[in-house]
Steps between C-alpha positions, in 0.01 A plus 500: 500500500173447284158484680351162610202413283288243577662216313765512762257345763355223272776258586503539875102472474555183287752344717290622848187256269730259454613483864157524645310356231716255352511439119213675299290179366382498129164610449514737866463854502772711501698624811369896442145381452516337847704792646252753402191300545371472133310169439612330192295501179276158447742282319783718398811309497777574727726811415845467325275194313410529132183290388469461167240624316118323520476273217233637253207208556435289181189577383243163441540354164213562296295258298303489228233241499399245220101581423262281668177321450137573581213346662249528214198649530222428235229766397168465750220406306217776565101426408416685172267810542228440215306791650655675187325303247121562619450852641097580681319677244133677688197496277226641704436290828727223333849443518671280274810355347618605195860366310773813425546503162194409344372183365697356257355252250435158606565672882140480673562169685823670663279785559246296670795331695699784644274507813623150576865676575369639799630339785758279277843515633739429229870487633761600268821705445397874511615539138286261352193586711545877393523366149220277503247793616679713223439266234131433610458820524566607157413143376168368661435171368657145539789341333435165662101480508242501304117388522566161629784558694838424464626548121771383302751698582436443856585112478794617308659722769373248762654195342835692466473621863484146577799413369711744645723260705670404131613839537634468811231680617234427802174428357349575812592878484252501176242304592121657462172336587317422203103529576292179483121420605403891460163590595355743216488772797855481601636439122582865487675547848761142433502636141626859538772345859631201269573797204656714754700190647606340203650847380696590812654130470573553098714782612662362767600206234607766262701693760632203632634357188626781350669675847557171727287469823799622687695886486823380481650859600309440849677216549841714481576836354818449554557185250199516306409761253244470261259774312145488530284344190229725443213309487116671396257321681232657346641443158504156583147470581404652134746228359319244691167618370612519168715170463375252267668174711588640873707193556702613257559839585576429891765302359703782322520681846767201608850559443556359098871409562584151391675476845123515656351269278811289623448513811092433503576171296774449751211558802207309339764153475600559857124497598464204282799301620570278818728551769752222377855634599690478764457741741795626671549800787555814240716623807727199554883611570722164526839514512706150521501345847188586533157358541149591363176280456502662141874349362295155449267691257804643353661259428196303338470766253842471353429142502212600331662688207804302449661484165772281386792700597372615855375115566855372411671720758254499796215224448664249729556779808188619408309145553679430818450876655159589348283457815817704692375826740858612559716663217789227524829617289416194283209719376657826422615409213210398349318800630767692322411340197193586514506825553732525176261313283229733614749837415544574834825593696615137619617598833348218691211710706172389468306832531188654307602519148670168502163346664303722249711353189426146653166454593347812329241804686185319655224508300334699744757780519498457108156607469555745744790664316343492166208688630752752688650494116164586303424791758798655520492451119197765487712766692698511157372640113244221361755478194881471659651577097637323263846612567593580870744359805353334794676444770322220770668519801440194698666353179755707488494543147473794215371446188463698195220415232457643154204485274367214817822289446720459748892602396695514846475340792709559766621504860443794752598565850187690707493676760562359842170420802683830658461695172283372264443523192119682400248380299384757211534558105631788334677588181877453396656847388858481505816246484811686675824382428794481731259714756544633811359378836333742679453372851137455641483687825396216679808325452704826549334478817460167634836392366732727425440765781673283830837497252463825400479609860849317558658569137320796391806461216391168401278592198754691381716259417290234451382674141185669627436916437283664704335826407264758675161606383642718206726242392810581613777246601569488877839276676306243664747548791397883544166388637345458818280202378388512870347827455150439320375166592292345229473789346821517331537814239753320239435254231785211493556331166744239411688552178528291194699207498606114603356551820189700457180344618315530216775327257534646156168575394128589702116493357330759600096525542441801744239416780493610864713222599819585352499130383669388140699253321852466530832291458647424816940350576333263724486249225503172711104592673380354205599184605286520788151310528312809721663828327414757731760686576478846370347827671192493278634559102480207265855359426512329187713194396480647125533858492651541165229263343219661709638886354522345160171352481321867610710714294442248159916491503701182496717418741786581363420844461397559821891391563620740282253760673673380812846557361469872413434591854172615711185611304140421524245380255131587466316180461209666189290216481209485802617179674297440880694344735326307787663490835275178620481321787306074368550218725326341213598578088435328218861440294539608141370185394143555716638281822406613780789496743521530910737745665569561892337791634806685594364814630214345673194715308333206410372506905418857438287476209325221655474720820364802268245268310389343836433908605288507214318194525418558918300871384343309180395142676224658753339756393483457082 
C-alpha cells in the first residue's frame, strides 16, 4: 500500500468547502487561503483563473508643430551721447570745450556750436547715434550748414524726406525742425541740434529704404528668412557730404527693380484717384438660397460689365432680380457665368475671389497692399536679375524671366494655412529626375505615425524604404514605431515612380526649409481657384518647361533625360529664385494686380510696422 501524500486530502477538503461554503465565487480567495488564514493579495484574481497579460499602454502620439508667429518688437530708440564729441580740456583756472579731432577747415562754427549739444536729447536707434558721434568725431564740421544756416544740400535731403510717403514711407518718421527767427546768440546752439537732427533722420531714410522699417525674421523665424544688408552708416554720412545732388543719391538707396517703380506709380494713382467702385464685403460667402445685403451690389456689377454674349443670356433675369437680397436659383446661373468670364471656378459660391474678380480690392486696402508690397520689396536684393523664377504666393503662380523677359508662366499649388509655404530667396542648384521622396519628419510624425502604430507593415508595401542613421535598409514591420516618440531614428523615402509625390522630376535650391520645386500626380489642383494644398513645396503645373527653361534644354530633351531613367542635373548658370509672398504685383506687362492674402501676413506686417511706428511717434 503506498503512503498517503497530501494530494489525497485535497478532494475531501474541496468537497467539505463546497458543503460548508458552497460554490467558490470568481474573483474569491481560495479555499486554503481561508483555511489557513492568509489574506488575499490586493487584486489578484481568483486561483485556477488565468488573466491575461496587462496590455502594454499606448504611448501619446507625438506632434510636431507648424512654426508660429511673433509679436514684434521694434528697436527702443535711446538719446545719443554727444559727450564724445567735446571732451573738458583745463587751461589754468579755465575749463573749456574743445572738438576731438581737431579743427577741420571751414569747421570753427561747429566748433563754436558743440556746447549747444549739452542738454540736447536726440532720440535715435543706438546704431545710428553711435555712428553719428563716430563720424563727428573724426569729421567735425557740417554737411548741412554753413554761415547762414541751412545749405543746399540740406533743402535737398529735407525736400526728399518730405516726400517719403511716395515711397510708402511715413514722412513723419523723418521729419526735422528747420530753425527760423534765430537770434545771433542762439544761431550756434539751433545750428549745431538741426545738423545733428537732420543727420540721424538721413540715416534713418537710408536704413529704411534700403532694409525696410520692419525685420521681417522678427515677425517669424520660422517662415521668414532673410540675410542682413550690411549697411555703413558712417560711410553714408561721407557720401552725403560729398554728393553733388543729395536728392539724387537718397534715391539709389530704394530698391531699382522695375517691379518697385511699378508699384510707386501704382501708389501715387491710387492717392490721386476717387473712391468710385463698388464696394462690396471682401468676406462675403453666399451660397444659393441665401440672402446678403451685398448680392444687390453683385449683381449691379455684372450688369455693369455686360458684353453681348453674357447680356443675351442673363440681361432680362438680371433686370427683373437686380435689386434681389436672396440668391434665388434664377440667379445662379448667371453668377456662374460670371465667375467663368472672370477665370474663376464657376461653381455657383459667391465667396472672396469671386467678389474680388467682381468689384475689385478697395482702394483703401489697395494702397495698403501696395505699400505692404514696396516694403517687403526692400527685404529682397535692390536688383532681383535679369534672369530668375519668382514665385508670388497669394497668386499662386511661378514665373521664370530671362534677360527681364518673362518666358513661363505657370500654375503652382502652395503650401496649406497648416503648413505654409515661407517667404525667402535663394539659389537654384540642381534639377533631379525621377527622384526620390524623402519624407519630412513632420509628416512622418503627424501623419504617418497613428498607422504605423496599427500597420507598422504598411510602408513596406506601400513603396517606402526606411533606413537607420548609417543607411541601412530596415522592414518597416520590424519596428516599434511606438518606441521613440518624435524622435524617430530612420529616414522614410518613397521610391521613384507613378505614385511618388514629387512626380518625375524636383528643383532643388537648398535652404533651411527643405522647400523646392516639384511635379506632383495630383494633376486636377490646378484647376482649383485657392491652390493650397501641399505641405509647404511649390508644385508646379509645368515641371518639364520649368526644368527646361533653367537647364537652357528644350523640352524635348528633358523627355529624353526622363526616358533614360533617374539622374540629376547641375543647373551652371547663377539663376535666384524668390520664394515671395505680394498681395500686390505688377504683371509682365507693368499691371499691377490684387491677390487674397492667403496666409494672413499682410495683418502681421501691418502689426510689425505699427510696433515700429508706436516707439518712433513719441519720443523722435
Amino acid at each position: 500500500m503506498k503512503p498517503l501524500t497530501a494530494k489525497h486530502f485535497l478532494l475531501p477538503l474541496t468537497a467539505i468547502a463546497v458543503l460548508g461554503f458552497g460554490a467558490p465565487q470568481a474573483g474569491a480567495q481560495g479555499f486554503l487561503e481561508m483555511l489557513l488564514g492568509r489574506p488575499p493579495a490586493k487584486n489578484q484574481p481568483a486561483r485556477g483563473e488565468f488573466p491575461p497579460p496587462p496590455k502594454k499602454k499606448a504611448a501619446p502620439l507625438p506632434k510636431i508643430s507648424s512654426p508660429t508667429y511673433n509679436t514684434y518688437k521694434a528697436d527702443r530708440l535711446v538719446a545719443v551721447d554727444f559727450s564724445a564729441l567735446t571732451v573738458p580740456q583745463t587751461t589754468g583756472a579755465t575749463v573749456q570745450k574743445a572738438a576731438v579731432g581737431g579743427a577741420a577747415a571751414g569747421g570753427k562754427l561747429f566748433r563754436k556750436g558743440l556746447a549747444g549739444l549739452e542738454g540736447y536729447e536726440l532720440m535715435a536707434e543706438p546704431a545710428i547715434g553711435k555712428a553719428l558721434v563716430a563720424w563727428y568725431a573724426a569729421n567735425p564740421d557740417f554737411i548741412w550748414v554753413d554761415g547762414a544756416g541751412p545749405n543746399a544740400r540740406a533743402k535737398q535731403a529735407l525736400r526728399t524726406l518730405g516726400e517719403a510717403g511716395s515711397h510708402g514711407l511715413a514722412p513723419a518718421d523723418y521729419a526735422v525742425e528747420v530753425p527760423t527767427g534765430m537770434a545771433p546768440l542762439d544761431r550756434e546752439t539751433q545750428m549745431i541740434r538741426f545738423e545733428m537732427a537732420l543727420s540721424a533722420r538721413v540715416l534713418r531714410y537710408i536704413r529704411d529704404a534700403q532694409n525696410g522699417r520692419v525685420d521681417p525674421n522678427r515677425i517669424s523665424t520660422g517662415y521668414y528668412d532673410f540675410p542682413a544688408k550690411a549697411l555703413e552708416l558712417e560711410a553714408e554720412l561721407h557720401a552725403l557730404a560729398s554728393a553733388t545732388d543729395v536728392s539724387v543719391y537718397l534715391e539709389t538707396r530704394h530698391p531699382q527693380s522695375k517691379e518697385y517703380q511699378a508699384l510707386r506709380v501704382e501708389l501715387e494713382a491710387l492717392k490721386a484717384s476717387a473712391e468710385s467702385q463698388i464696394v462690396v464685403d471682401p468676406k462675403l460667402l453666399l451660397k444659393p438660397g441665401q440672402s446678403s445685403a451685398e448680392l444687390p451690389k453683385i449683381l449691379t456689377l455684372i450688369a455693369r460689365d455686360l458684353d453681348d454674349e453674357m447680356g443675351g443670356a442673363h440681361g432680362e433675369t438680371l433686370a427683373r432680380l437686380i435689386a434681389s437680397e436672396t440668391y434665388v436659383p434664377e440667379l445662379e446661373p448667371v453668377i456662374k457665368a460670371a465667375q467663368k468670364k472672370a477665370g474663376l471656378t464657376d461653381d455657383g459660391v459667391i465667396g472672396p475671389r469671386t467678389v474680388a474678380a467682381l468689384a475689385g480690392v478697395p482702394k483703401a486696402e489697395r494702397i495698403a497692399r501696395v505699400e505692404y508690397a514696396l516694403e517687403q520689396l526692400r527685404w529682397l536684393p535692390s536688383n532681383l536679375g535679369d534672369t530668375r523664377v519668382f514665385i508670388n504666393q497669394p497668386a499662386f503662380t511661378a514665373s521664370y524671366i530671362e534677360d527681364g523677359e518673362e518666358k513661363l508662366n505657370m500654375k503652382v499649388v502652395i503650401g496649406t494655412v497648416a503648413n505654409q509655404t515661407a517667404f525667402f530667396y535663394d539659389q537654384i542648384e540642381t534639377v533631379n529626375f525621377h527622384p526620390h521622396w524623402g519624407v519630412p519628419k513632420s509628416i512622418l510624425v503627424n501623419e504617418m505615425l497613428p498607422k504605423l502604430r496599427t500597420d507598422p507593415g504598411y510602408l513596406d508595401r506601400a513603396g517606402y524604404e526606411v533606413t537607420d542613421a548609417r543607411g541601412k535598409r530596415i522592414p518597416s514591420a520590424s519596428i516599434d514605431w511606438e518606441a521613440y516618440g518624435a524622435r524617430i531614428p530612420y529616414n522614410v523615402r518613397q521610391l521613384p515612380g507613378e505614385a511618388n509625390a514629387l512626380g518625375e522630376l524636383k528643383i532643388l535650391f537648398p535652404n533651411k526649409f527643405a522647400i523646392y520645386m516639384h511635379d506632383t500626380p495630383q494633376k486636377s489642383l490646378f484647376q482649383r481657384d485657392v491652390r493650397a494644398f501641399s505641405h509647404g513645396c511649390i508644385r508646379l503645373q509645368d515641371p518639364r518647361g520649368m526644368a527646361a527653361a533653367l537647364l537652357g534644354l528644350s523640352v524635348d530633351d528633358v523627355a529624353q533625360k526622363l526616358k533614360r531613367g533617374p539622374s540629376v542635373e547641375r543647373v551652371t548658370r547663377n539663376i535666384p529664385v524668390y520664394v515671395a509672398y505680394f498681395t500686390a504685383w505688377p504683371n509682365a506687362s507693368g499691371k499691377v494686380e490684387y491677390f487674397n492674402d492667403i496666409y494672413g501676413r499682410d495683418e502681421r506686417l501691418k502689426q510689425a510696422l505699427m510696433a515700429t511706428e508706436a516707439v518712433r511717434t513719441p519720443s523722435s
